[in-house]
KOLBAMI-259143 format. One line per 2 residues: number of its first residue (from 0); their letters; for each residue y, x, z of N, C-alpha, C, O. Coordinates in steps of 0.001 Angstrom, whole numbers. Each point is the difference from the previous one (the first is absolute). Layout:
REM residues N
NUM) A) Y/X/Z/Y/X/Z/Y/X/Z/Y/X/Z; ...
REM end
This chain:
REM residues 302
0) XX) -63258/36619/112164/457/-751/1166/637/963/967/-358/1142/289; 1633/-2022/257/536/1510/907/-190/365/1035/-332/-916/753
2) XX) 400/2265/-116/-1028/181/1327/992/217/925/-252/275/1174; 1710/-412/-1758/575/272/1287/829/-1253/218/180/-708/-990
4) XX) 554/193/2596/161/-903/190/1470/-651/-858/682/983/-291; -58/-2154/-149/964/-172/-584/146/-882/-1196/-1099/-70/-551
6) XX) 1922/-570/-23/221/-668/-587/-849/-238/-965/-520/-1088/-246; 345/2201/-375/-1255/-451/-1415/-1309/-370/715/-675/-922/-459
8) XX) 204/1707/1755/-1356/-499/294/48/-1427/793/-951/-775/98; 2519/555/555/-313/-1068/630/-54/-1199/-1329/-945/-786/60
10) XX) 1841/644/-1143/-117/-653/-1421/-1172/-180/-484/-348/-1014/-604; -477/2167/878/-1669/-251/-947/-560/-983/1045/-501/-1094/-261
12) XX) 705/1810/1858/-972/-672/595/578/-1525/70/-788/-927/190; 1843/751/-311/165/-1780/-337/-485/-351/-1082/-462/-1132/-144
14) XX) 472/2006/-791/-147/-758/-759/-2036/-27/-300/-404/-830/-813; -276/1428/1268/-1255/20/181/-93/-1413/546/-469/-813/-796
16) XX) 868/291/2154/-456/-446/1024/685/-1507/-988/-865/-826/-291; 1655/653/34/823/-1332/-1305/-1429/-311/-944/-704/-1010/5
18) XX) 560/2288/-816/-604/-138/-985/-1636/-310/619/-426/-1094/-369; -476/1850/1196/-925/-530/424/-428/-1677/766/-1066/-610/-85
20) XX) 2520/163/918/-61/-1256/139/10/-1039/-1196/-628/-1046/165; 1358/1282/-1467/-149/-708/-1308/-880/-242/-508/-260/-1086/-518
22) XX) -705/2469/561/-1037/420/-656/-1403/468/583/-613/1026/-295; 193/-2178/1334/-1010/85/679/-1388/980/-289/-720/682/729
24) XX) 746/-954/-2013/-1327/704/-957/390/1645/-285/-859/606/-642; 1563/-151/882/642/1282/-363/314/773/1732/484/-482/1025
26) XX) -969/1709/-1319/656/912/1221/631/1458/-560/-562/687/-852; 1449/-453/1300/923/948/-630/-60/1296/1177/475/22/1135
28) XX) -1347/1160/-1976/-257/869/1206/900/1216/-534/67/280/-1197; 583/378/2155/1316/564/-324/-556/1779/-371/-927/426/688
30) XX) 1353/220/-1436/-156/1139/-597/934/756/60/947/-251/-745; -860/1495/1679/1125/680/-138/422/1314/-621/852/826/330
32) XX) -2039/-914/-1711/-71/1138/-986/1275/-56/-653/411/-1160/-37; 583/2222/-637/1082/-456/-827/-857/486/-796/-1027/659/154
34) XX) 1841/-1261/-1443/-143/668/-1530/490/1652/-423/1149/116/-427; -1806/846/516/153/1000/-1165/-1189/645/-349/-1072/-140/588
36) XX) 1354/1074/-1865/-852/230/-1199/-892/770/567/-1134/18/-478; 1466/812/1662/-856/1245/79/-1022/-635/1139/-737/835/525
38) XX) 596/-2211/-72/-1055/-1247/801/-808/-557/-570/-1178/-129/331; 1860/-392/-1535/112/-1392/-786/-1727/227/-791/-925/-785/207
40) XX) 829/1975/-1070/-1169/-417/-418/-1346/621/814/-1184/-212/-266; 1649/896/1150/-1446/-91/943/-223/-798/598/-1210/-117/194
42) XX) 1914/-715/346/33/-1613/798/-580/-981/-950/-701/-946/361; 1064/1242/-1753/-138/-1192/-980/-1474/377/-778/-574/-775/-765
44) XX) 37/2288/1170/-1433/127/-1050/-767/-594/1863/-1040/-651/107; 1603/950/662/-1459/309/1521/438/-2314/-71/-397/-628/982
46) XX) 886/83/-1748/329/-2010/42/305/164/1412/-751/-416/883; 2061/1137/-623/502/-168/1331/1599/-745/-186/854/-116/879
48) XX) -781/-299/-2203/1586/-320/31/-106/-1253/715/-1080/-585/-78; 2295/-83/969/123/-1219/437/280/-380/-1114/345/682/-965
50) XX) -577/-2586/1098/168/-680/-1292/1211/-208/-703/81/-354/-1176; 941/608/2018/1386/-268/-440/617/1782/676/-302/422/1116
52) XX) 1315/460/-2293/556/1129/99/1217/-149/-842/216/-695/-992; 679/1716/1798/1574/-129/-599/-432/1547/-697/-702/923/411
54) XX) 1579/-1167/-1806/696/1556/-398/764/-288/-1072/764/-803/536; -447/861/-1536/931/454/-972/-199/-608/-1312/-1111/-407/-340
56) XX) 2145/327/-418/-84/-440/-1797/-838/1562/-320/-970/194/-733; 1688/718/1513/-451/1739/-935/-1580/-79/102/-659/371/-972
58) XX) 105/-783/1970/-1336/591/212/-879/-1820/-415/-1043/-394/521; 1716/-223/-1356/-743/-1188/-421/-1107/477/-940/-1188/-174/271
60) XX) 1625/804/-1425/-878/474/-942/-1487/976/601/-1141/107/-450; 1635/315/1312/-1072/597/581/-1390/-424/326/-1142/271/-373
62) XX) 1826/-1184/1372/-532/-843/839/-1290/-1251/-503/-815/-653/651; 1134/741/-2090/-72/-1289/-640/-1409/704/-757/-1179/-278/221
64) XX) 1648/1103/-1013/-1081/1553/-701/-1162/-384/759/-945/-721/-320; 1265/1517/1686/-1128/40/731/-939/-1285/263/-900/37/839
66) XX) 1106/-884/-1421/208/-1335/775/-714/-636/1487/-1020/-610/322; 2115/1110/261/393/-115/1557/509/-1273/257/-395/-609/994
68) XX) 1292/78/-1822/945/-1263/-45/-1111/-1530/-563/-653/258/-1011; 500/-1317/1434/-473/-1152/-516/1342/-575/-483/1150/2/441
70) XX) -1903/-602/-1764/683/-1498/-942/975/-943/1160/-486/-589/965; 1522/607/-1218/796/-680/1076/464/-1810/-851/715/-959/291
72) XX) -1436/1263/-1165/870/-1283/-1400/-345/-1065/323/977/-688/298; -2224/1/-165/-370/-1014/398/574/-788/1357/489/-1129/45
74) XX) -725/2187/1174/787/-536/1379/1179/87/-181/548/-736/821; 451/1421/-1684/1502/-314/-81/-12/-1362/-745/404/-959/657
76) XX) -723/781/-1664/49/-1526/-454/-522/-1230/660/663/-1018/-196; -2112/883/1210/-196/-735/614/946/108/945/27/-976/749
78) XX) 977/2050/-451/959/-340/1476/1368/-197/-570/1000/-136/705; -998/122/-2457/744/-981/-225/1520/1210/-92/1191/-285/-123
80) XX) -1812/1540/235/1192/1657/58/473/250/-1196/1155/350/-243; -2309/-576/-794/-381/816/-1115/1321/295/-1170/228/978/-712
82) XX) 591/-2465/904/1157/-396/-1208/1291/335/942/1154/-82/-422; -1507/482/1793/1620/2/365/358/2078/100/1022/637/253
84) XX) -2301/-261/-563/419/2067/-381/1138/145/-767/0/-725/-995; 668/1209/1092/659/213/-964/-221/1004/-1098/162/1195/243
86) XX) -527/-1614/-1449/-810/577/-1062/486/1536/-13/-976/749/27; 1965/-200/-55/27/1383/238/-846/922/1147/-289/1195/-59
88) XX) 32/-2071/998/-865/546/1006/-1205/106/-154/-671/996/270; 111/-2502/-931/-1292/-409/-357/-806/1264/-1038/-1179/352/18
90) XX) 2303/127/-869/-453/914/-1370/-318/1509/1099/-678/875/-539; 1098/-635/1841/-144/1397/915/-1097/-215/344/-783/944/-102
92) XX) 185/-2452/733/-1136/-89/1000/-1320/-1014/-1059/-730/-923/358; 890/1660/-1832/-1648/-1012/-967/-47/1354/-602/729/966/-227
94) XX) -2328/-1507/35/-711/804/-977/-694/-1112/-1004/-517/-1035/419; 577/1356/-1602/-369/-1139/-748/-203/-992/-45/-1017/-486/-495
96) XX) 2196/-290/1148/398/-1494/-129/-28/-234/1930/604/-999/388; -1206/1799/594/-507/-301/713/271/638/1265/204/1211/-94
98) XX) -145/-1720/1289/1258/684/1439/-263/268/520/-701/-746/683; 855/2084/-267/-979/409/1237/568/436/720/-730/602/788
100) XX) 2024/-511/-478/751/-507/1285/1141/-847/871/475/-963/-602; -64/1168/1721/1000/-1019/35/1152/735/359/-113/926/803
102) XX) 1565/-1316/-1457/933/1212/762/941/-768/478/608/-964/-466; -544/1980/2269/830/-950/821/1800/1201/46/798/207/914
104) XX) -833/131/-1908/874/842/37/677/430/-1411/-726/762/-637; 1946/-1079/12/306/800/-958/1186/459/-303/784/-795/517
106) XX) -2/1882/-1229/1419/196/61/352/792/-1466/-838/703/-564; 1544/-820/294/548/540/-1380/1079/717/761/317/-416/1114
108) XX) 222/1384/-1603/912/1050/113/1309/-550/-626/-43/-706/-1007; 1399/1092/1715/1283/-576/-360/1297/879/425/-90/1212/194
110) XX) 775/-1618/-123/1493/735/460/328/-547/1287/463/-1127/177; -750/2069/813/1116/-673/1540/1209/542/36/238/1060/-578
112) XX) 913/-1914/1451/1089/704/-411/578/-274/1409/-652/-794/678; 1837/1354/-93/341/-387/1342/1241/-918/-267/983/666/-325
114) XX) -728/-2247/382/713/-491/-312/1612/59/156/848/-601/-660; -679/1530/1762/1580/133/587/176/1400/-492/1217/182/37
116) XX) -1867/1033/-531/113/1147/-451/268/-546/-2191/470/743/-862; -819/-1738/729/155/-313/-1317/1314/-919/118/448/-476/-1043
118) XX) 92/245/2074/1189/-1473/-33/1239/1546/-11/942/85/-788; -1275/931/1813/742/796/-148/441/984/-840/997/717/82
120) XX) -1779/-768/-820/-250/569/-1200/420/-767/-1928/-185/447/-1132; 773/-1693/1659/547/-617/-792/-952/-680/-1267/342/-350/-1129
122) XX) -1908/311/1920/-1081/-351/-1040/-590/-1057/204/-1226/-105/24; 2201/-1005/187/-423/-1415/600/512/-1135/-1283/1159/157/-383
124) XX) -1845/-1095/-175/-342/-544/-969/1259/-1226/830/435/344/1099; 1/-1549/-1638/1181/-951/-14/-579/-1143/908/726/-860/499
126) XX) -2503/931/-266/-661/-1264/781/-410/788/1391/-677/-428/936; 1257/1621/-1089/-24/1042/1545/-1731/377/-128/-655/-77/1039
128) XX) 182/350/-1912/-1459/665/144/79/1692/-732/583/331/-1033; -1094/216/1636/-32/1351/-998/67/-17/-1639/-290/-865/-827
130) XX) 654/1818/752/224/673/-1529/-1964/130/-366/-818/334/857; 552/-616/-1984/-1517/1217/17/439/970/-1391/524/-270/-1081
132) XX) -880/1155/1530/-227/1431/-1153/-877/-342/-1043/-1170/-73/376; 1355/-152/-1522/-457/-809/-1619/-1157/1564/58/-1112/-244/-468
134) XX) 1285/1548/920/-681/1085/-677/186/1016/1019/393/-355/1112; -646/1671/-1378/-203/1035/1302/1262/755/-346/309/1032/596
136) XX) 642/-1720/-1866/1050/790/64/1226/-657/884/997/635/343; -1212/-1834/-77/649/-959/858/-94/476/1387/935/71/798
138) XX) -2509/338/-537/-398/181/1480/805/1086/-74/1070/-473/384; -856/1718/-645/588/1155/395/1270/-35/-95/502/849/737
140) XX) 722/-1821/-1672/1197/-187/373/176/-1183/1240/870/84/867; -1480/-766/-923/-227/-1083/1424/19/1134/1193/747/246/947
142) XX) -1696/195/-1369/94/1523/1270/814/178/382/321/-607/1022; 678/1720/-1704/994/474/-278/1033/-480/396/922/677/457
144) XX) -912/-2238/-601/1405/-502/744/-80/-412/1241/930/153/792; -2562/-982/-346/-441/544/1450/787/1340/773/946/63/786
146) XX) -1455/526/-1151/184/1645/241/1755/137/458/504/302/1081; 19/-602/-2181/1938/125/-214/486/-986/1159/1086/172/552
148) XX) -2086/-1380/-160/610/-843/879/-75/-76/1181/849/-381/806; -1725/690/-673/-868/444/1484/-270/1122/490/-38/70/1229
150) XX) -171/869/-1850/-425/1401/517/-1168/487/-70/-299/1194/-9; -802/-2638/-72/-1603/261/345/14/-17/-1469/733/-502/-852
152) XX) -2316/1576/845/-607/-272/-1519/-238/-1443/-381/-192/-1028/649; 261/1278/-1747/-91/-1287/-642/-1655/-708/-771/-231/-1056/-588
154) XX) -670/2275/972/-1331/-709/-191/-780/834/955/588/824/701; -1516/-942/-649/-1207/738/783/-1096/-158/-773/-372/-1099/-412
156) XX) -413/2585/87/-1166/-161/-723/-1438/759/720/161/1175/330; -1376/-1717/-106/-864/560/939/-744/1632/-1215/38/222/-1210
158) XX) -622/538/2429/-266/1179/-1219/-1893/299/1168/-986/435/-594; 928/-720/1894/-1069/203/700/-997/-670/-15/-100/-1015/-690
160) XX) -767/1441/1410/-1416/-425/450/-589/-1416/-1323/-605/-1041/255; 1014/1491/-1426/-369/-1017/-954/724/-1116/-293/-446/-897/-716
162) XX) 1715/877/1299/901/-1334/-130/284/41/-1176/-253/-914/-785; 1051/2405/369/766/385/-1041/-565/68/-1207/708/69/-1005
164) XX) -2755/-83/902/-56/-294/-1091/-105/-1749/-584/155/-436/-1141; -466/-269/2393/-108/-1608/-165/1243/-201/-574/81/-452/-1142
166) XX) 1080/785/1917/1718/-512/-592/275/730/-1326/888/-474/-709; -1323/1201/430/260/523/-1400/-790/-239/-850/228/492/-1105
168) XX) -1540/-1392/1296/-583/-292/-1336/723/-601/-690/308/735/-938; 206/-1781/849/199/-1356/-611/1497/311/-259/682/-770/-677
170) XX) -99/2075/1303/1185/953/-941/-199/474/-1301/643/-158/-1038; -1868/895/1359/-571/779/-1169/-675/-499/-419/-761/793/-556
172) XX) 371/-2069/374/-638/-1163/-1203/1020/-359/-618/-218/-202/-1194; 1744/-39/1682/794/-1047/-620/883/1529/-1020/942/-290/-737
174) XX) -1357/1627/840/607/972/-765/-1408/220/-1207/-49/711/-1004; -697/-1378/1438/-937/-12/-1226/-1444/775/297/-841/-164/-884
176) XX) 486/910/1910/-685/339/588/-1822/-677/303/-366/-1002/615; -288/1876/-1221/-1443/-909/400/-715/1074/658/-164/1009/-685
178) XX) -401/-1005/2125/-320/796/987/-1459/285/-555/-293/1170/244; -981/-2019/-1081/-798/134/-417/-339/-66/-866/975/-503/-558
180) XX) -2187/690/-679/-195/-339/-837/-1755/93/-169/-564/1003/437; -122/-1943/-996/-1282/87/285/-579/164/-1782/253/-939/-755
182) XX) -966/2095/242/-720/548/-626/-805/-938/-836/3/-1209/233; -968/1959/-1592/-768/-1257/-101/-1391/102/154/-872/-609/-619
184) XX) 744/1532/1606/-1116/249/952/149/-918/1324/-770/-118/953; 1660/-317/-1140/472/-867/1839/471/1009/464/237/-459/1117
186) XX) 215/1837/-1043/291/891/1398/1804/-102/-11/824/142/-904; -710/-437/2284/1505/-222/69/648/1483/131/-551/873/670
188) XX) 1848/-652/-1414/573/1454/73/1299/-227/887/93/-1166/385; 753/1861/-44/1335/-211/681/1233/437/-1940/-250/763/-934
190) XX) 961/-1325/1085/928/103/-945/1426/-838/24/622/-855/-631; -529/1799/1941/1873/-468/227/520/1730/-71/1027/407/544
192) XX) -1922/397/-1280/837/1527/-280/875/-899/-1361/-762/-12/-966; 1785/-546/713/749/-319/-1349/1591/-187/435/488/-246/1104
194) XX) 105/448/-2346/1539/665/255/473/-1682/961/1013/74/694; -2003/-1859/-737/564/-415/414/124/-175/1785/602/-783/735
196) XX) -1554/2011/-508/-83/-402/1236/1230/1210/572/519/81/1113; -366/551/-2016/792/1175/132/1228/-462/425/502/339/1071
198) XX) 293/-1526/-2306/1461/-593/577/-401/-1300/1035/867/-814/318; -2202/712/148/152/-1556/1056/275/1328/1486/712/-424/910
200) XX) -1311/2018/-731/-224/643/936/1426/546/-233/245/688/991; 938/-664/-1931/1181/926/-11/997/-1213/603/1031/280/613
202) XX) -1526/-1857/-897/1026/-979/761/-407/-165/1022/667/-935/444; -1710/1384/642/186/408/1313/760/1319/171/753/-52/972
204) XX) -734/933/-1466/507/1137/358/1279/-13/-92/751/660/719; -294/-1676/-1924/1680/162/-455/489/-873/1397/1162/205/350
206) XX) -1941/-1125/437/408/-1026/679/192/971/1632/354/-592/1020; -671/2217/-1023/247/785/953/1079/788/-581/1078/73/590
208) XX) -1236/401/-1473/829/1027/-391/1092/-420/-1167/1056/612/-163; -1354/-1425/-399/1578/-679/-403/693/-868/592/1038/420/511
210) XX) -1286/-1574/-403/394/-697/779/-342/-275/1028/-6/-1179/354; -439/2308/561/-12/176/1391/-69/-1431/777/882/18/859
212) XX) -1458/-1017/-840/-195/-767/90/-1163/-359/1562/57/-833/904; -925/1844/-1210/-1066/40/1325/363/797/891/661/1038/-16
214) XX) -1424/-1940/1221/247/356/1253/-477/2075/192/-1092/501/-267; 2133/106/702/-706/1670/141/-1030/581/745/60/1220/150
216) XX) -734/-1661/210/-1585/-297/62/-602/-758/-1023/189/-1175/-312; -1223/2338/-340/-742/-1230/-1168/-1667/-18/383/-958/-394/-664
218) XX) 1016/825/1645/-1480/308/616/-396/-1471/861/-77/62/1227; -103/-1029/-1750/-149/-1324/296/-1189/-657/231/-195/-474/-1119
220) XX) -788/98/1836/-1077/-784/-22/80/-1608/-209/1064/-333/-523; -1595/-312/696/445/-1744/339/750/-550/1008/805/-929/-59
222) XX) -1226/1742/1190/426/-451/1264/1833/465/-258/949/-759/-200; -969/2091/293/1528/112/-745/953/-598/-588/1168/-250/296
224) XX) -2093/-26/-1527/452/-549/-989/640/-1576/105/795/-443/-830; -1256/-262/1921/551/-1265/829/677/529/1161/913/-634/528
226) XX) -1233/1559/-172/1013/29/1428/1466/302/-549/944/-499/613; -669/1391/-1882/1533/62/-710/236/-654/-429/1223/-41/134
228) XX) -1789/-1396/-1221/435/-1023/-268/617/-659/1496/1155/-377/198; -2487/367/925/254/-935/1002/1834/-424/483/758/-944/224
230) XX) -845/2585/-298/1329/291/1216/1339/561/-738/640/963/424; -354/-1611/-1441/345/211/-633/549/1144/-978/1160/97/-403
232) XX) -2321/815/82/90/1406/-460/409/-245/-1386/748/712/-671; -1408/-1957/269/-139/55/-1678/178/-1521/-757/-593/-1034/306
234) XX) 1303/1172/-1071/777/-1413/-883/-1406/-564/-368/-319/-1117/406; -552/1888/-1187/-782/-752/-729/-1664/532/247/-249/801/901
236) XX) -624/-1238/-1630/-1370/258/-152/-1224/-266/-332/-655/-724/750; 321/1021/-1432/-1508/-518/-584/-1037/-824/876/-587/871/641
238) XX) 254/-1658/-415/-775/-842/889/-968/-1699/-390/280/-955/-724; -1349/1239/1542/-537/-1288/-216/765/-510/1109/596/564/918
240) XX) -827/-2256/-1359/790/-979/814/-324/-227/1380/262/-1029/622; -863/2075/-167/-419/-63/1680/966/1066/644/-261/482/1103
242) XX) 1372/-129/-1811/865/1014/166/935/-989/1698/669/736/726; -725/-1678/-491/1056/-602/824/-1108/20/1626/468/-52/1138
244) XX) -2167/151/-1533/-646/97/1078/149/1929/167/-285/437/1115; 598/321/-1913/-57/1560/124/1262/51/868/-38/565/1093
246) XX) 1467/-1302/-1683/960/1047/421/1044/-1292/1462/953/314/714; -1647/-1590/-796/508/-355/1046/121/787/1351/1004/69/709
248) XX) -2646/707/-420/180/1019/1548/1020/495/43/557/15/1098; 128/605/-2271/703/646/540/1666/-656/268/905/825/129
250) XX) -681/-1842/-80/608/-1017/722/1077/-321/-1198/1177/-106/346; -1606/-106/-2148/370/-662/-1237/229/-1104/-129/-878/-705/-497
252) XX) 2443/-27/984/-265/-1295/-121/-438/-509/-1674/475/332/-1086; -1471/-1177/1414/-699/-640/-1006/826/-280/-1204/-298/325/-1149
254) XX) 1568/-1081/1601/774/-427/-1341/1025/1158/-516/952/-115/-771; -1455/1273/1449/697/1481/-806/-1206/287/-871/41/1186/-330
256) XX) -1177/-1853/-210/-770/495/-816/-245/-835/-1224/-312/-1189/69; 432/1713/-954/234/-831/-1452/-1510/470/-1049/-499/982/549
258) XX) -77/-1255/-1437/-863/342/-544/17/-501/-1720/561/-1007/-432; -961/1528/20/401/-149/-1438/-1372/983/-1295/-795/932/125
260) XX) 1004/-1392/-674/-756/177/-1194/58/1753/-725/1061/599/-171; -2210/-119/-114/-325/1096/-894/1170/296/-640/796/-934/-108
262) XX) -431/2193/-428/1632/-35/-857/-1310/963/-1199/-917/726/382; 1244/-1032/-1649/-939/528/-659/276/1430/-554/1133/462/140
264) XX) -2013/197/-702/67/1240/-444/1011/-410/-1242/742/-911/-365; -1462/2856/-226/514/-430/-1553/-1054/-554/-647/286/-825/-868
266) XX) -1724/1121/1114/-827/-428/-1280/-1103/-1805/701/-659/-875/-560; 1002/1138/1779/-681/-990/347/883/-1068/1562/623/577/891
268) XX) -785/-1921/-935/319/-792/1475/-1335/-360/235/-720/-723/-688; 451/1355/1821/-1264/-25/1062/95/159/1251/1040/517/408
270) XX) -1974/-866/467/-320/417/1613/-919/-144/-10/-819/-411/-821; 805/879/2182/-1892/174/571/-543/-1050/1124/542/-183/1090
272) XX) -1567/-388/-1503/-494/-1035/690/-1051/662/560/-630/931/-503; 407/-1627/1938/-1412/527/1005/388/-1254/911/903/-835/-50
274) XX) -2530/1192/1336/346/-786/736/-1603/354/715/-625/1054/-118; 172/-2419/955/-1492/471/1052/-753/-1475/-747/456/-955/-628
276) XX) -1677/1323/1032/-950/-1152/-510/-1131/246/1245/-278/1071/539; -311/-2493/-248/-1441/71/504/-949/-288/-909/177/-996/-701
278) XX) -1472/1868/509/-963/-326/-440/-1391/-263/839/-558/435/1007; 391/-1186/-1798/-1820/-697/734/-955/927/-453/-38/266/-1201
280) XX) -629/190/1881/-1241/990/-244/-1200/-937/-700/-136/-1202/227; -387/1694/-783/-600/-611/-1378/-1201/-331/813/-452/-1079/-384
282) XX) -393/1705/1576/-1334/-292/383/597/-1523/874/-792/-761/557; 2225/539/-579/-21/-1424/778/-533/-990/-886/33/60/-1229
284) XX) -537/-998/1943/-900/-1268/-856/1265/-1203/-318/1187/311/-98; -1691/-1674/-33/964/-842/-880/853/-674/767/1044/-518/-397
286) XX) -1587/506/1827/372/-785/948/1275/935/652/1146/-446/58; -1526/1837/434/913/1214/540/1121/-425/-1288/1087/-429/387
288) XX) -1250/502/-1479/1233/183/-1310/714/-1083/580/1179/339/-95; -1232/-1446/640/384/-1061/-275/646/-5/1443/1199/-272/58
290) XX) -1709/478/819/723/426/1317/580/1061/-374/689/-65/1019; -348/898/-1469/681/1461/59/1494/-497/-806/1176/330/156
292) XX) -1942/-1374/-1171/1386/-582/-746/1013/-989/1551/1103/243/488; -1756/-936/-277/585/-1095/760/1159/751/1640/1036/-377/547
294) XX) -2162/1738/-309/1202/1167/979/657/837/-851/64/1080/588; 508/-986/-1755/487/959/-642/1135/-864/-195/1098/320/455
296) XX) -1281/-1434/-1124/958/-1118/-361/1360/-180/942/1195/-8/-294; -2142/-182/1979/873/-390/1031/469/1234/729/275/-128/1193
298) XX) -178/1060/-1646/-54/1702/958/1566/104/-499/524/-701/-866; 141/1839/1695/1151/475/-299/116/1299/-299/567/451/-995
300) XX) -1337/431/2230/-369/1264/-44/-1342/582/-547/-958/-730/-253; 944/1829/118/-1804/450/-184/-731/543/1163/-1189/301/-104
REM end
C-alpha cells in the first residue's frame, strides 16, 4: 500500500472505502510492505505475510515450494474467473492442475518501431501500417535504411543494469541457445558457453560494427533505453507493449508508435513472456480467499 501521497494511494484508498461499503463483512487493512526476496521469507517463516502480495511469474515457483501461496482454484471458479485466464497464463500461475495465483499484469516481448522514421524510410506496407522484419536479418537492413534516411540509428539495443540481458534472451533462444540445463541429479548448470550463442552475441556486435546501426553510446540502462526511442534517437526496439506508457514522457506522439511481432531467429520464432501476479498467503482461511478473490478481481493497481 502506498505511503506517499498520489494517485495510486488515492486509487487504493477508493477503492478500499467502494469495496468495504459492498462488502460489509470484510475489512481491508492496508500493508505497506513491498515484495522482495531478501524480506519475503523472513516475513513468510515469523506468518507475517499480509493475505494478499504482489511479485512476479519469476519468483512464482518459489513461492509456491515454500508453500507460502494458498489454492486459488476453487474461489476463481465460484467467482466465475477461472475459464476467462487465458490458458497460456493459467500454465505460469498452476501447479498440478491447480492456481495459486492471480495475475494482474502480463506482456510478451515484440518490435516497437517509430512510425514516421519507418514512412521515411520507405518501410510502409500499401494499408499505411509498418513493414515487420520476417527475421533479425530484416531488423538490421530495416536499420540500415532508417539510418540512410534519417540520420538516427536505426535500432537501439539496452546492454545495463540487467536490461540487456532480459532483451537478449529471447535473441539468443531464437539462434538456438538454451541458458540452462538441469542434470539427472536435478542440479541446474549454465550452458549458453555454445558456438550458438556465439553468432546470437556476433549479431549484436555486427549491428555496431557492421552495420553501424546503434546509437554511439551502448552503455544503456532501461530508462535510456526509452528516453532514445522516446525522442526520437532510434527507428526501432525490442519492447513489451507498455512501451507507449515508457516513451510518451518524453513528448512521443502516440500514433508515431507502431508495434509488431518477434522477427525470428535462424533456429527458432520465440519471445519472452513475464508479467506481476498477487498471491494469497496460504495461512489465509476460506473466507479471506474468497474476499482476496472478489478485491483482486476489481483492483487495477497493486
Amino acid at each position: 500500500w502506498p505511503t506517499k501521497e498520489g494517485p495510486d494511494k488515492d486509487n487504493l484508498d477508493a477503492h478500499k472505502e467502494r469495496f468495504e461499503k459492498e462488502n460489509p463483512d470484510f475489512e481491508v487493512i492496508p500493508d505497506n510492505w513491498s515484495f522482495d526476496l531478501k524480506t519475503f521469507y523472513a516475513k513468510a517463516a515469523g506468518g507475517n505475510l499480509p493475505n494478499i502480495f504482489g511479485s512476479h511469474f519469476t519468483e512464482f515457483g518459489q513461492i509456491v515450494d515454500a508453500g507460502y501461496a494458498a489454492d486459488l482454484t476453487d474461489a476463481l471458479k465460484d467467482a466465475g474467473l477461472y475459464d476467462n485466464y487465458n490458458k497460456d497464463v493459467l500454465k505460469l500461475i498452476s501447479r498440478d492442475g491447480k492456481v495459486y495465483a492471480f495475475p494482474f499484469s502480463t506482456y510478451a516481448l515484440g518490435m516497437a518501431c517509430n512510425v514516421d522514421m519507418m514512412e521515411a524510410a520507405g518501410l510502409m506496407e500499401a494499408d499505411g501500417t509498418p513493414k515487420q522484419p520476417k527475421d533479425w536479418n530484416e531488423v538490421a537492413e530495416f536499420a540500415v535504411k532508417i539510418k540512410e534516411a534519417t540520420g538516427k540509428p536505426g535500432l537501439v539495443f539496452p546492454s545495463a543494469a540487467n536490461n540487456g540481458g532480459w532483451i537478449f534472451t529471447p535473441v539468443a533462444w531464437s539462434f538456438g541457445v538454451d541458458f540452462m540445463e538441469q542434470d539427472k541429479d536435478g542440479k541446474w548448470k549454465a550452458t549458453f558457453d555454445t558456438p550458438e550463442a556465439v553468432e546470437a552475441l556476433q549479431f549484436i556486435k555486427d549491428l555496431k560494427w557492421k552495420y553501424d546501426v546503434l546509437p554511439a553510446n551502448t552503455l544503456i540502462d532501461g530508462t535510456e533505453y526509452y528516453k532514445v526511442f522516446g525522442t526520437g534517437g532510434a527507428g526501432m526496439m525490442i519492447s513489451a507493449t507498455a512501451v507507449a506508457n515508457n516513451v510518451m514522457q518524453y513528448g512521443m506522439d502516440i500514433n508515431s508508435i507502431g508495434m509488431m511481432a518477434m522477427p525470428a531467429g535462424p533456429k527458432n520464432h520465440v519471445t519472452l513472456m513475464g508479467g506481476s501476479i498477487w498471491t494469497v498467503s496460504s495461512k489465509s482461511n476460506e473466507k479471506q480467499i474468497k474476499g482476496a478473490i472478489e478485491w483482486m478481481s476489481e483492483s487495477i493497481t497493486p
